[in-house]
N, C-alpha and C positions, 0 to 999 in steps of 0.2 A: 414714623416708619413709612419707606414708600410703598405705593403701589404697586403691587409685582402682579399682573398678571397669573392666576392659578391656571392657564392654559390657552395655548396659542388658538389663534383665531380658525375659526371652521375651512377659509378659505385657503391659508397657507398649505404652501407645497402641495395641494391636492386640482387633479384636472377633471372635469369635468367631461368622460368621455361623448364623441357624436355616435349617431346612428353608422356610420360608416366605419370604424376604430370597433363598436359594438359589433356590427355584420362580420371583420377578420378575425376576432375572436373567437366567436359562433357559427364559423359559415357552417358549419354540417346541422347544426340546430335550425336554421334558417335554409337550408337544402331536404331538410325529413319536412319540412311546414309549405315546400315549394309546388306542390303537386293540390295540395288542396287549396290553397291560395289560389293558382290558376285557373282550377274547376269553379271556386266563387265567384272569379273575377268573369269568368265566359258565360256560366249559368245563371250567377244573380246580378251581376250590375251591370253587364255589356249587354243584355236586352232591356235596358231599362229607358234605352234613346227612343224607344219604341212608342212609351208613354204617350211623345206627342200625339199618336194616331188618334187618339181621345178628343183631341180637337182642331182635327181635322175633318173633311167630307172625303174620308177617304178611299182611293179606286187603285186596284190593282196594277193598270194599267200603265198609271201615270207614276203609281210611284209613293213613298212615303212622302219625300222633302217637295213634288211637282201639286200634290193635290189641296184643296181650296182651304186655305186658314177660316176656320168657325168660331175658332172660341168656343165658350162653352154650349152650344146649342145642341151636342149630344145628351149635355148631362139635363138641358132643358128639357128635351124631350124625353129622356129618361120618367123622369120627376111627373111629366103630365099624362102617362102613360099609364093604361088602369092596373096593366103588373106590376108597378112599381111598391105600390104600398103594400099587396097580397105578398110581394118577395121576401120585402123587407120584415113584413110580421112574420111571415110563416118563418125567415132563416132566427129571426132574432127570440121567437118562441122555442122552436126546437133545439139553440143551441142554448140557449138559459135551462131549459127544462135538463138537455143531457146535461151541462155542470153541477146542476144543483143536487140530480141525482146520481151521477157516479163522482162527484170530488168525494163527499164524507163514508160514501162505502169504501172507499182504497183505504179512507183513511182507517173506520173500524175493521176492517180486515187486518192490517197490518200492528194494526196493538193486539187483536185476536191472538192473532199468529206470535206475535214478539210474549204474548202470558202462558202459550202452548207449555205443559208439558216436559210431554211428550214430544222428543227428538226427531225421532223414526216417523211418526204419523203425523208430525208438522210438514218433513218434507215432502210427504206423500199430499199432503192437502194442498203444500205451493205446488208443486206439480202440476196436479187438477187444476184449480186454478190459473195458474199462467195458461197453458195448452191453449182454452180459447185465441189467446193473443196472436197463434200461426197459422190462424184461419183465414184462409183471403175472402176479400169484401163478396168476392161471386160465390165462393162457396158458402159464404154464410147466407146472402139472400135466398140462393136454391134451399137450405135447409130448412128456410122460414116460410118460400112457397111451399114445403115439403110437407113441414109439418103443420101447417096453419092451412091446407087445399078444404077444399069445401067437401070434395067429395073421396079424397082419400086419406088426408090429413090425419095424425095422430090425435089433433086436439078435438078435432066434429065428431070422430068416431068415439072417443070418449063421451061426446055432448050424447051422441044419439042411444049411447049406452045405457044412458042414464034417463034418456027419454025423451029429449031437449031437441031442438030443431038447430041445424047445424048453421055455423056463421059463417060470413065471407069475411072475414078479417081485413085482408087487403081491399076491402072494398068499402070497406066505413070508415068517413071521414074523423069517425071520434074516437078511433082505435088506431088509428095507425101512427100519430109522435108515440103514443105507446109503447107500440111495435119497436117501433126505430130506437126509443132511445132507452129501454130496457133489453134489449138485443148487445146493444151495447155498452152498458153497462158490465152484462155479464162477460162480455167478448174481453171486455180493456182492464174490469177492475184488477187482478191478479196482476197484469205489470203494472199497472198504477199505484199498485203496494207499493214494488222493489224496493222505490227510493226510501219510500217512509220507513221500510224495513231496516234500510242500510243505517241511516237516521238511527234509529232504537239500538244500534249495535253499537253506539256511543256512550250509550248511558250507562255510567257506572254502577257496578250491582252494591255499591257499597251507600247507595240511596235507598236501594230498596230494602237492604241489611235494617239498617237503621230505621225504617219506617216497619219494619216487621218489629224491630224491637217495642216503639213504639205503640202497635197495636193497630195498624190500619189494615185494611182487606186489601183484598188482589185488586177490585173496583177504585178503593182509594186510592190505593198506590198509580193504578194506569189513570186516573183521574189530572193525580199532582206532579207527577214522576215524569210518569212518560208521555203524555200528551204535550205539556209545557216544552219538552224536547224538541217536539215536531212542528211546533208554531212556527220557528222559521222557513223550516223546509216549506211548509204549508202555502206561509205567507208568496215567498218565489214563484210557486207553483202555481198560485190562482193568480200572482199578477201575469205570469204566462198564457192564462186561460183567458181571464177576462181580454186578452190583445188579438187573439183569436176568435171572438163570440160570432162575428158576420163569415166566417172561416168554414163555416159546417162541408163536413167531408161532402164531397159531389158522389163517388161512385154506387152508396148504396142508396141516397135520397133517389137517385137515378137509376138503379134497377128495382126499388119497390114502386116504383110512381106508376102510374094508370088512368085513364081518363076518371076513375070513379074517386080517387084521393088526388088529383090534380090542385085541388083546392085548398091542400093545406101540404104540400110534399111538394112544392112549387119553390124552389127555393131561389138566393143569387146566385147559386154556381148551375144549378139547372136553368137556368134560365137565360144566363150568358150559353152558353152552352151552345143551347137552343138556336138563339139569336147571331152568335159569330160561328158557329161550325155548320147548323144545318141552312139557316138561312143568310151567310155568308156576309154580313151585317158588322165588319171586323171595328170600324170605327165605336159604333152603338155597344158594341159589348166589351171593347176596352174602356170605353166611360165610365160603365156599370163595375166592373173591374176595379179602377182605379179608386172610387167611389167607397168600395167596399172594401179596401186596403188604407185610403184614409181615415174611417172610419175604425178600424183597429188600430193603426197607430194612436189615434187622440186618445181613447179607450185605456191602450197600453200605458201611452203618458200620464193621463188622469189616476187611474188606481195606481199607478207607482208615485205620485205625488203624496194621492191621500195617504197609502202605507205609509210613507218618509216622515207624513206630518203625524202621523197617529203612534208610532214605533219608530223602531231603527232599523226594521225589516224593508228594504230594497232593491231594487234592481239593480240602482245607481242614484 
């Protein structure tokens, strides 16, 4: 009996369309995608020729492409500079401290909220919850001078109530990542559910049918059920986080800081800051800069490697 072929070859009669054949197809698809393509292309990668200024000796005057090639001698004097290690600890303390304590509240808030009940007073508590999120960084530092003041503050006047001599909050160095990163906690956790919520609206209830039948509690079930759900999302999420750890927001490290917590509220974005806006130092603080952008990519690369080799949870 011959050979016949059960079916013609993948490549017959079939082309292979280009990018250009694909674009006439699509052009309105690729016309709604043309506006923020543009904005990308102006705001993230067309300032990026800029970079070089990091090793340069660079002067206004003369110009980006006119001023003296250095080489790395920015980033040298960066590194021998007595701010450099106080930066680098203090941003790499305070942004590990906020992760470690707002990643897993988002996450028990949002199983919380996904075992509610109660319909009506779930939405009422996301409500509450989110609402911090629309608070701008200035109004929430004014509410923390506000309520944290020595001598009018809600929480001194409490102390002295009770008998207690009143603190400067802002003014001790052992209280203030405190400050910062329990502030924000409460400020970001309610939208830091959202996703994991949206996540939990995937699970079929006919998991937890069965594990009632079963005989397991509310705690087992959100244990086996629906936590295991959220591992991916999870996973994504911290390798997002950990790519941003030298990343710490600038505006409010920068309106709680003060000569008397300078020493630990000292951070790289306060500190570039510092160096290329007040004292004009544009070379110096785009070193620092770039420094602290290569240091979360490796970061980002590195935990997206380990998740790939540990799971099949990735970036890419």
């Amino acid at each position: 009996m011959p050979n016949v072929p059960l079916s013609p070859p993948l490549s017959s009669g079939k082309h292979r369309k280009t990018f250009l054949e694909r674009m006439r197809g699509n052009w309105d698809l690729f016309l709604f995608c043309l506006p923020g393509m543009i904005i990308t292309l102006i705001y993230h990668y067309w300032p990026i020729y800029g970079i070089q200024i990091a090793f340069r000796d660079y002067k206004v005057k003369l110009g980006m492409f006119n001023s003296e090639w250095i080489g790395f001698s920015n980033f040298a004097r960066f590194f021998r500079s007595a701010n450099a290690w106080i930066t680098i600890r203090n941003t790499l303390i305070l942004s590990v401290y906020s992760l470690a304590a707002g990643f897993p509240i988002a996450v028990i808030l949002a199983l919380l909220l996904n075992s509610f009940r109660f319909k009506k007073f779930r939405k009422i508590i996301q409500t509450v919850t989110y609402a911090p999120h629309f608070i701008s960084t200035v109004v929430m530092c004014g509410m923390l001078f506000l309520f944290l003041s020595v001598r009018t503050g809600a929480v001194n006047t409490i102390i002295r109530m009770l008998g207690g001599e009143p603190i400067n909050f802002m003014g001790k160095s052992s209280l203030w990542r405190h400050i910062y990163v329990w502030s924000g906690v409460w400020q970001s956790m309610g939208w830091s559910s959202v996703i994991y919520f949206a996540a939990l609206s995937g699970v079929s209830p006919e998991y937890h049918e069965a594990a009632i039948v079963d005989g397991a509690t509310k705690f087992q079930r959100t244990l086996h059920i629906d936590l295991p759900f959220l591992v991916p999302t999870m996973t994504m999420l911290l390798i997002l986080d950990c790519g941003s750890v030298m990343s710490v927001g600038f505006e409010k490290a920068y309106a709680l800081q003060n000569d008397l917590n300078i020493g630990v509220s000292e951070i790289i974005s306060t500190y570039v800051y510092k160096v290329g806006l007040i004292n004009r130092d544009q070379a110096f603080s785009t070193a620092i800069g770039l420094f602290n952008a290569a240091v979360n990519a490796v970061l980002l690369i590195t935990v997206n490697a380990v998740t790939r080799k540990m799971g099949d949870n990735s970036l890419w």
